[in-house]
C-alpha positions in Angstrom: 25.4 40.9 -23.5 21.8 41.5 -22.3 19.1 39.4 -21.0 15.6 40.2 -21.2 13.1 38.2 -19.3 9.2 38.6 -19.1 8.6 39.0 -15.9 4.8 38.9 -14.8 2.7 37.5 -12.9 0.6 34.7 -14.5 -3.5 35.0 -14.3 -4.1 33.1 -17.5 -2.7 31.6 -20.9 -4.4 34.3 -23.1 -3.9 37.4 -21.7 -0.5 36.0 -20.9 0.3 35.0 -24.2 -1.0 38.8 -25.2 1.7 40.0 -22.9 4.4 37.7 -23.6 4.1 38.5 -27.7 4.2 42.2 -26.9 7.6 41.8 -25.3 9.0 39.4 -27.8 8.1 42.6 -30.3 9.2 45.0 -28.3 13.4 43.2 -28.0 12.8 40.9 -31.2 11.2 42.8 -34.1 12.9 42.8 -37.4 15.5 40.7 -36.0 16.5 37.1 -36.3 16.8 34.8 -33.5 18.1 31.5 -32.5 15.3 29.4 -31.0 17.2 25.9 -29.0 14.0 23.7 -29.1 14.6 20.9 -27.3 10.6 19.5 -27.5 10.4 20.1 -23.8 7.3 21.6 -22.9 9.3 25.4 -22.0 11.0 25.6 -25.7 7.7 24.8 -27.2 6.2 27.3 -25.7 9.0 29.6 -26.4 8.9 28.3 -30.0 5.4 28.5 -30.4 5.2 32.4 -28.7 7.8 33.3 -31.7 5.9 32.3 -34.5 2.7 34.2 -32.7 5.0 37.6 -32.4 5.9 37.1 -36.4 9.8 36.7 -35.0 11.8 34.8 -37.5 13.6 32.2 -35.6 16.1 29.4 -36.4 14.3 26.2 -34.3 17.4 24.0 -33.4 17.2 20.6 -31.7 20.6 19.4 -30.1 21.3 16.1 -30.3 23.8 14.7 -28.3 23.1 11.0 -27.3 21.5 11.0 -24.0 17.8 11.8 -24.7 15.3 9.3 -23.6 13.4 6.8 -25.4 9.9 7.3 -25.8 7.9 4.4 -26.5 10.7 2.6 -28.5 11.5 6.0 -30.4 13.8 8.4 -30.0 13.2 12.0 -28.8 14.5 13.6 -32.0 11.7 11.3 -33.9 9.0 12.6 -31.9 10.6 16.5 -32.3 10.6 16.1 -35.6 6.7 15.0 -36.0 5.4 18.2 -33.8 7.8 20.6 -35.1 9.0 19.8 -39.0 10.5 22.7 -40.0 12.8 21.7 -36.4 16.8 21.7 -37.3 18.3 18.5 -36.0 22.3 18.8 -35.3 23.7 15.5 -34.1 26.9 16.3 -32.0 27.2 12.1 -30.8 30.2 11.5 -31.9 32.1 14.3 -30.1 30.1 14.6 -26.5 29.5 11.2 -26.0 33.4 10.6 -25.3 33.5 13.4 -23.0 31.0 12.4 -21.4 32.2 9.0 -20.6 35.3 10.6 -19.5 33.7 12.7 -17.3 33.6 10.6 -14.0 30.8 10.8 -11.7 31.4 14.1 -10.9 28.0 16.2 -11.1 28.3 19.3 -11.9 31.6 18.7 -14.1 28.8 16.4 -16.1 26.5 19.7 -15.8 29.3 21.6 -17.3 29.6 19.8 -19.9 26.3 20.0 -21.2 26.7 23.6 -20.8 30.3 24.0 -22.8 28.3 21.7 -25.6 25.0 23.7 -25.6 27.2 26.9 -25.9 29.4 26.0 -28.9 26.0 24.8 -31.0 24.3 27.7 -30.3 27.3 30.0 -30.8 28.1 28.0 -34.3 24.6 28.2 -35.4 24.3 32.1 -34.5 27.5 33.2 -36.6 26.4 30.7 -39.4 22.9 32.1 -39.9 24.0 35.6 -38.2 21.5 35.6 -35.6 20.8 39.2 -33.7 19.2 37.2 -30.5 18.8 33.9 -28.9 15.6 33.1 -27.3 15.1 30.2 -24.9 12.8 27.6 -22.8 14.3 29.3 -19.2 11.6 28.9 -16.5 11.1 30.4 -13.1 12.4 27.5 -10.9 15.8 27.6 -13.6 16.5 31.3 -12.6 15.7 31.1 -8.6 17.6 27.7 -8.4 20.6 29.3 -9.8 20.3 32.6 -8.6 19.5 31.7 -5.2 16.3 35.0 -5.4 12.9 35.2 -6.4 11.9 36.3 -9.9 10.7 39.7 -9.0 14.3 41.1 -7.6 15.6 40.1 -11.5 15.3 43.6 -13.2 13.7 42.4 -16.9 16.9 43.2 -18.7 20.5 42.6 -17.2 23.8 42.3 -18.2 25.6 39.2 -17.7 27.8 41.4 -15.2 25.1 42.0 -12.8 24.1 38.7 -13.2 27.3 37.5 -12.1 27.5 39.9 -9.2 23.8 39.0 -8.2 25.3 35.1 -8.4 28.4 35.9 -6.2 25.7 37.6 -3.4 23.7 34.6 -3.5 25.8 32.2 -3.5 24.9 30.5 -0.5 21.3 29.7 -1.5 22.5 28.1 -4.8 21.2 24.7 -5.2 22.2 23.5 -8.8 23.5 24.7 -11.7 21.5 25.2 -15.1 22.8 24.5 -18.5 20.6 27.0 -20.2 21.0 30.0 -17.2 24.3 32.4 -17.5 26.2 31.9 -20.6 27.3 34.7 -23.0 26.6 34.4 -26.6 27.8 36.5 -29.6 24.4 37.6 -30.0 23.3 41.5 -28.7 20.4 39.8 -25.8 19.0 36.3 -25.3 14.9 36.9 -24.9 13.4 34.3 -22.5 9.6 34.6 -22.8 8.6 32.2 -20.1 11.1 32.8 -17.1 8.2 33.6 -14.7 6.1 30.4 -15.2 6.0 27.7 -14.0 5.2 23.9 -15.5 1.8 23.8 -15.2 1.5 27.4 -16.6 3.3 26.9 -19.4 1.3 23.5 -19.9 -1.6 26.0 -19.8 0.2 28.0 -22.7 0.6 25.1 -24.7 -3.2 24.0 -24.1 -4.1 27.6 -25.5 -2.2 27.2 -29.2 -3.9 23.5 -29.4 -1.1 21.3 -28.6 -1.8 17.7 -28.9 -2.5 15.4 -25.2 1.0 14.5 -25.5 2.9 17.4 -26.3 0.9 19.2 -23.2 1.7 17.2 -20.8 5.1 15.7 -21.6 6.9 14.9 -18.7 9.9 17.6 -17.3 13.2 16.4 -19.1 16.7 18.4 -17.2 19.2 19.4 -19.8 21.6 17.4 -18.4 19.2 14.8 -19.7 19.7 10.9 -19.0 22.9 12.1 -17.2 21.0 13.0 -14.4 19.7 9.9 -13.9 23.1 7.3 -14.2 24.6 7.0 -10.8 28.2 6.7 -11.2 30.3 7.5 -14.4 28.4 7.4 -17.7 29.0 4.4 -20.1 27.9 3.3 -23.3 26.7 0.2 -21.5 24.7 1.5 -19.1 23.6 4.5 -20.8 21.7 1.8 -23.1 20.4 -0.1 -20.2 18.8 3.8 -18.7 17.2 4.6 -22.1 15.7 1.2 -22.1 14.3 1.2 -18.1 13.1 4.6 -18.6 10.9 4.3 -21.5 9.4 1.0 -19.4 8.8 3.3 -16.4 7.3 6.5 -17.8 5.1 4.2 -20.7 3.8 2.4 -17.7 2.7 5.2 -15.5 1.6 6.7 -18.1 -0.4 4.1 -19.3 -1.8 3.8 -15.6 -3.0 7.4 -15.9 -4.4 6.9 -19.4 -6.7 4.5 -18.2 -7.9 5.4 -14.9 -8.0 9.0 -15.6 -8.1 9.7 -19.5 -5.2 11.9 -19.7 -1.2 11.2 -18.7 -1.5 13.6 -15.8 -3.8 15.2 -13.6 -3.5 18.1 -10.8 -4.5 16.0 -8.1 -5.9 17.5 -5.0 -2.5 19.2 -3.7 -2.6 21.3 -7.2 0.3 19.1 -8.0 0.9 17.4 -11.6 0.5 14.1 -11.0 3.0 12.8 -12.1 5.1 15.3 -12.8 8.4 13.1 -13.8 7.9 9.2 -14.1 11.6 7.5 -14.9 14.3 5.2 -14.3 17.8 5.7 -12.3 20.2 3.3 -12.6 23.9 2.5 -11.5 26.1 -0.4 -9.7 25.3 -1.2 -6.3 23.6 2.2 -5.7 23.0 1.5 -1.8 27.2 2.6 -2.2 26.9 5.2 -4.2 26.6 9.0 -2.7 23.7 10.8 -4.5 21.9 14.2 -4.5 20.1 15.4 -1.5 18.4 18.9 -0.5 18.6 20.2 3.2 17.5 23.9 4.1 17.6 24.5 0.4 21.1 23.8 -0.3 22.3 20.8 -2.3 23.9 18.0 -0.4 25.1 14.6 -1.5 24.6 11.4 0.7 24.5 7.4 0.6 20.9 6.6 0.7 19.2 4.4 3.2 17.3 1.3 2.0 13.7 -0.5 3.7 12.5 -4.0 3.1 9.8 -6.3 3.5 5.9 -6.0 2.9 5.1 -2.1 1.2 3.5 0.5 2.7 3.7 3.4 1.0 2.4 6.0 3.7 4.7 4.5 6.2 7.8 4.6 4.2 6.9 8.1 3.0 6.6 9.7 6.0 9.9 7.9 7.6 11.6 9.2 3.9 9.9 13.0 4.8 11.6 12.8 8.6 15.1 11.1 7.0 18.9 12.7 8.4 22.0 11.7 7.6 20.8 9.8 4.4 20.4 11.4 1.3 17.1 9.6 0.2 15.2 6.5 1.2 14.9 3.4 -1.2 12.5 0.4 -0.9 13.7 -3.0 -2.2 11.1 -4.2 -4.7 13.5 -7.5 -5.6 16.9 -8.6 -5.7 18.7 -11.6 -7.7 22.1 -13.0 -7.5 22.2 -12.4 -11.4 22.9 -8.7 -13.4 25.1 -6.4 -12.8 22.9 -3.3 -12.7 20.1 -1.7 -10.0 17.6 0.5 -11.0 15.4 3.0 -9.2 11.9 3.5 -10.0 10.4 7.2 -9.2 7.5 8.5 -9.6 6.8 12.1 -8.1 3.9 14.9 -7.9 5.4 18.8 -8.1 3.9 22.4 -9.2 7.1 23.9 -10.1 9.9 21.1 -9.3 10.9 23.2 -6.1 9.4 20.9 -4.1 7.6 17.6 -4.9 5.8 14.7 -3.4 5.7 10.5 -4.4 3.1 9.8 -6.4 1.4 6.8 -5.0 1.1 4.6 -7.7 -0.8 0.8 -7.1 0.7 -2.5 -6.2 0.0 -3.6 -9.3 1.5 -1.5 -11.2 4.3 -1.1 -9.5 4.4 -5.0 -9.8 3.9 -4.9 -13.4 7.1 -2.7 -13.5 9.0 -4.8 -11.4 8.0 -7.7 -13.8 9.1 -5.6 -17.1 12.8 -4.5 -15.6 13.3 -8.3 -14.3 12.6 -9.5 -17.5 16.3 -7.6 -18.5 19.3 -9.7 -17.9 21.5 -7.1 -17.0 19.1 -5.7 -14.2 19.9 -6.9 -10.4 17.7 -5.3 -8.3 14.9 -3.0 -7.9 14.2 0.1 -6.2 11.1 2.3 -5.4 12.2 5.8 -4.0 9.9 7.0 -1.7 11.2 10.3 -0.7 10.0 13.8 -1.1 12.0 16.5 -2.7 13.0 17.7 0.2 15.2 16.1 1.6 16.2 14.4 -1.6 16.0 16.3 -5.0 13.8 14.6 -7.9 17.5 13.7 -9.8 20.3 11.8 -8.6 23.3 13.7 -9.9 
């Protein structure tokens, strides 16, 4: 099987969007291809760059159970309203189980997600006798996993040279990506944004008239809420991390709404501020090992904790300077009641490689401690303070 990525360097969304439809023509004409569209901001784009080449496409949403909550709805719901003519297939009642089997292994999670992604996609293609698969694949997905920069990636390989390319990189490999090296029964995937980054393809989305919302959605990982419970995955707490999420990204981004008339800004770093605003949680998380990034290679550590009056610059730049800890966590509060903790972050990135804490006000950081209190299940409350790197923007 064949991959063919645009590769080119961005200068803006028009005359990149004149280059990316002339590729898509080039591999996709007269054929028809599966589009996955998960309502992430890179398969919209992908989605939306299809329907400007004329490709016909099958848009398919995977459901599986662990997408977050927006605003009391679920993602699927909000799908649904951009993107009608979106096909929803619910696969709940099959992953979930695995899931919660899984452990608290990471990347046997992150497999997962893959081996679930794969047999949809490879259902769907023999069903409607798809010729090619298209996806949301982005710049940081390919040099994460392949350990190179875009431009040594010919535009079209085989999934042989990739593997080879994987094996000679190996050493620079940080994570693995559910939507990066897997063979279909299809003749090529085409992956019409693999050289941008997020606030390129926001750019994209900005050109075809998105609405506010859909623009600047905050980055989702395929391994979705999974990412994001420390420990094995339950039904219990999975409920619990949909619920604290949706508290912590509504509240940031209400905070943004008001002071600044959009949910995100590029502040003066020519970061998006914020570029992911969520909720970890898990049981007693100051024992729990969790992701960490040191000389570009993926580590896992306990994290260290601070206490006592905030200040934000100070416990940032002791965070920025932090060995032998995988991350560093303030103490917002702490109650002999619940069962559960939960980690607030906030961070600032241009392409998720690297990324900064946002520094969001007292007050609202108050008014989130307030909200997750108000949860019986919740015990504590942390504020991450640490940069990506040393710790990575997820947890697992």
């Amino acid at each position: 099987m064949l991959n063919h990525r645009f590769i080119t360097e961005f200068e803006d969304a028009a005359s990149f969007v004149d280059g990316a439809v002339e590729f898509l023509q080039r591999f996709a004409e007269g054929k028809k291809v599966f589009c996955a569209l998960s309502g992430g901001i890179d398969s919209s784009a992908t989605y939306l760059l299809l329907k400007k080449a004329g490709i016909e496409n099958i848009p398919v949403f995977i459901d599986h159970g662990l997408m977050r909550i927006i605003r009391g709805k679920e993602e699927r719901d909000q799908i649904k309203k951009i993107f009608p003519d979106v096909r929803v297939i619910d696969i709940r009642e099959t992953f979930l189980p695995k899931i919660y089997d899984a452990g608290d292994d990471a990347e046997n999670k992150r497999k997962l997600f893959k081996a679930a992604y794969s047999e949809v996609i490879s259902n769907v293609i023999k069903e409607e006798e798809c010729q090619l698969l298209a996806d949301g694949t982005i710049l940081p997905d390919i040099e994460e996993s392949f350990g190179v920069k875009i431009t040594d990636i010919n535009e079209s390989m085989t999934t042989e040279e990739e593997a080879e390319l994987l094996e000679a990189n190996k050493a620079k490999f940080v994570k693995s990506q559910h939507n990066v090296s897997i063979e279909y029964d299809v003749e090529a995937t085409v992956q019409p944004v693999a050289s941008l980054t997020k606030n390129q393809v926001r750019a994209v989305l900005e050109y075809f008239k998105m609405p506010v919302e859909q623009v600047y959605r905050k980055a989702f990982p395929g391994p979705a809420l999974a990412t994001r419970i420390i420990g094995a995955v339950t039904e219990e707490n999975l409920e619990l991390e949909k619920k604290v999420h949706d508290i912590v990204e509504s509240a940031v981004d209400d905070y943004y709404m008001k002071t600044t008339k959009k949910p995100m800004i590029i502040n003066a770093a020519g970061e998006q501020e914020p570029f992911q605003a969520f909720a970890a949680v898990g049981e007693d998380v100051l024992s729990k090992k969790v992701t960490g990034l040191v000389n570009g290679a993926r580590t896992y550590g306990l994290p260290a904790v601070e206490k006592g009056k905030l200040d934000l610059d100070k416990l940032i730049a002791k965070a920025s300077k932090l060995t032998g800890k995988s991350r560093l966590l303030y103490e917002m509060a702490t109650r002999e009641t619940g069962t559960y903790d939960v980690i607030v972050r906030s961070i600032n990135s241009k392409d998720a490689r690297t990324a900064s804490v946002t520094k969001l006000p007292a007050t609202v950081l108050d008014g989130i401690k307030k909200s997750l209190l108000a949860i019986p299940e919740v015990k504590r409350v942390y504020l991450d303070v640490t940069p990506k790197p040393p710790a990575t923007i997820e947890y697992v």
